[in-house]
C-alpha positions as CSV (number, residue, x, y, z in Angstrom):
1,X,17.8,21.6,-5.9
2,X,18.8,24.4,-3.6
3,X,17.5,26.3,-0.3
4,X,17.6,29.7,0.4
5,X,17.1,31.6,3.2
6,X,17.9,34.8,1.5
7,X,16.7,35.7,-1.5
8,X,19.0,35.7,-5.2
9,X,19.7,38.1,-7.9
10,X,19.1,35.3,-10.2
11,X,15.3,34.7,-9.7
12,X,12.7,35.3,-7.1
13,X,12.2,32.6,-4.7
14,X,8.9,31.8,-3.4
15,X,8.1,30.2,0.1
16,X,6.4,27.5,1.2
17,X,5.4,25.8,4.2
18,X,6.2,22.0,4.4
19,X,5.8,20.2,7.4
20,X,7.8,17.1,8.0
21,X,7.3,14.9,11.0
22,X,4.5,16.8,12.9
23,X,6.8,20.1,12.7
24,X,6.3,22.7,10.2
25,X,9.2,24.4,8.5
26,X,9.6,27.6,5.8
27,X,11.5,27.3,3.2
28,X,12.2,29.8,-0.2
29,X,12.5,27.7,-3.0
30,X,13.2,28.0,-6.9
31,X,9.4,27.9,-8.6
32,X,10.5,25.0,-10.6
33,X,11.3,23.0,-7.5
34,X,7.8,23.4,-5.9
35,X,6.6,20.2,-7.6
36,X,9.7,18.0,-6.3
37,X,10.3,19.3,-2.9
38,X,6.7,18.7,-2.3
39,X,6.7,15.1,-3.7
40,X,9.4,14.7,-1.2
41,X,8.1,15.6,1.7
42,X,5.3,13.2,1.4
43,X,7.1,10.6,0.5
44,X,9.4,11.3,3.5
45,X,6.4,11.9,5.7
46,X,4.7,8.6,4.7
47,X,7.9,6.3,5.5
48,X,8.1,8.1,8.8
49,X,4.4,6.7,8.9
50,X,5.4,3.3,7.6
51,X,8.3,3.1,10.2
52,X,5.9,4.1,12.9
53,X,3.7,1.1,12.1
54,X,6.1,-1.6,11.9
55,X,8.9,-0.9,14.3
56,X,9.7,0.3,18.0
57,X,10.7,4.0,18.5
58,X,10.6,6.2,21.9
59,X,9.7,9.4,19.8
60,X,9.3,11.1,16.2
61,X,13.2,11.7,16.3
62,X,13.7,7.8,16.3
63,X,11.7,7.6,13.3
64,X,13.3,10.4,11.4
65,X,16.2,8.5,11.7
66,X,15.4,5.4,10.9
67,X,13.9,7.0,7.6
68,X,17.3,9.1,7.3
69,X,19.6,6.0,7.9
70,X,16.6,4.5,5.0
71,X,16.8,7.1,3.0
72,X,21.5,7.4,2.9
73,X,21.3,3.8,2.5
74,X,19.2,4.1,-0.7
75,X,21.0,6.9,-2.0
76,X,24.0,4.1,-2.1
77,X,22.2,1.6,-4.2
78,X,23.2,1.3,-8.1
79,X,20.6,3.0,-10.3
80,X,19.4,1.0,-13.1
81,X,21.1,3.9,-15.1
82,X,24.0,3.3,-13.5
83,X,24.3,-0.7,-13.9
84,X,23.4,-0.6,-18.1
85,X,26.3,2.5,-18.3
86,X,28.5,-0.1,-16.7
87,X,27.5,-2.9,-18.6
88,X,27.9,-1.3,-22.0
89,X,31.6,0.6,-21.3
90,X,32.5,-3.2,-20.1
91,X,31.4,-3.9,-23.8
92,X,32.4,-0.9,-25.5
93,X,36.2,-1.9,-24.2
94,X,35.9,-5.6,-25.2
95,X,35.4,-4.5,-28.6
96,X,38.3,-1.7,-28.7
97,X,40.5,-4.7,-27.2
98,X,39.5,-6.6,-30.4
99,X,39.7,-4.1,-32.4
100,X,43.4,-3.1,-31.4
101,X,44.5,-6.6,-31.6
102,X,43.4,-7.3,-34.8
103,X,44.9,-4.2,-36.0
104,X,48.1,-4.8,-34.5
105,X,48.1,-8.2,-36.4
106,X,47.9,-10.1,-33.0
């Protein structure tokens, strides 16, 4: 996914207004993206809720960090995708270890 400010030979951006934590921004976006960047920034906006409800904060800013410090955290975390991939190239090289010692006779 990528922002522009200026607009790209490659296709024409469209903008859209998003607003994330009581402040609205503008942002030119690939047509394809629409559908994501919007999921996003209600998901976003409704753990800044959720953080608003359940812990302390002096402002908004407190909460957008707490939901950024969330959010890094998260990005972190194995992916499913990620633990099977390593599971079966742990398996894949048990079986070429076999495989080269009982062709090498060992």
């Amino acid at each position: 996914m990528r922002f522009y400010i200026l607009k790209t030979m490659s296709q024409p951006l469209i903008p859209i207004n998003i607003i994330v934590a009581d402040r609205s921004y503008r942002l030119k976006i690939e047509p394809e993206d629409e559908e994501m960047v919007r999921s996003t920034i209600k998901f976003i906006n409704e753990k800044i809720i959720d953080y608003k409800t359940n812990f302390a904060g002096k402002d908004m800013q407190d909460y957008v960090a707490m939901v950024l410090l969330w959010y890094a955290t998260e990005q972190q975390k194995p992916t499913p995708e990620l633990i099977a991939q390593t599971s079966s190239q742990e398996k894949l090289n048990k079986i070429e270890d076999l495989l080269d010692k009982i062709l090498s006779g060992k």
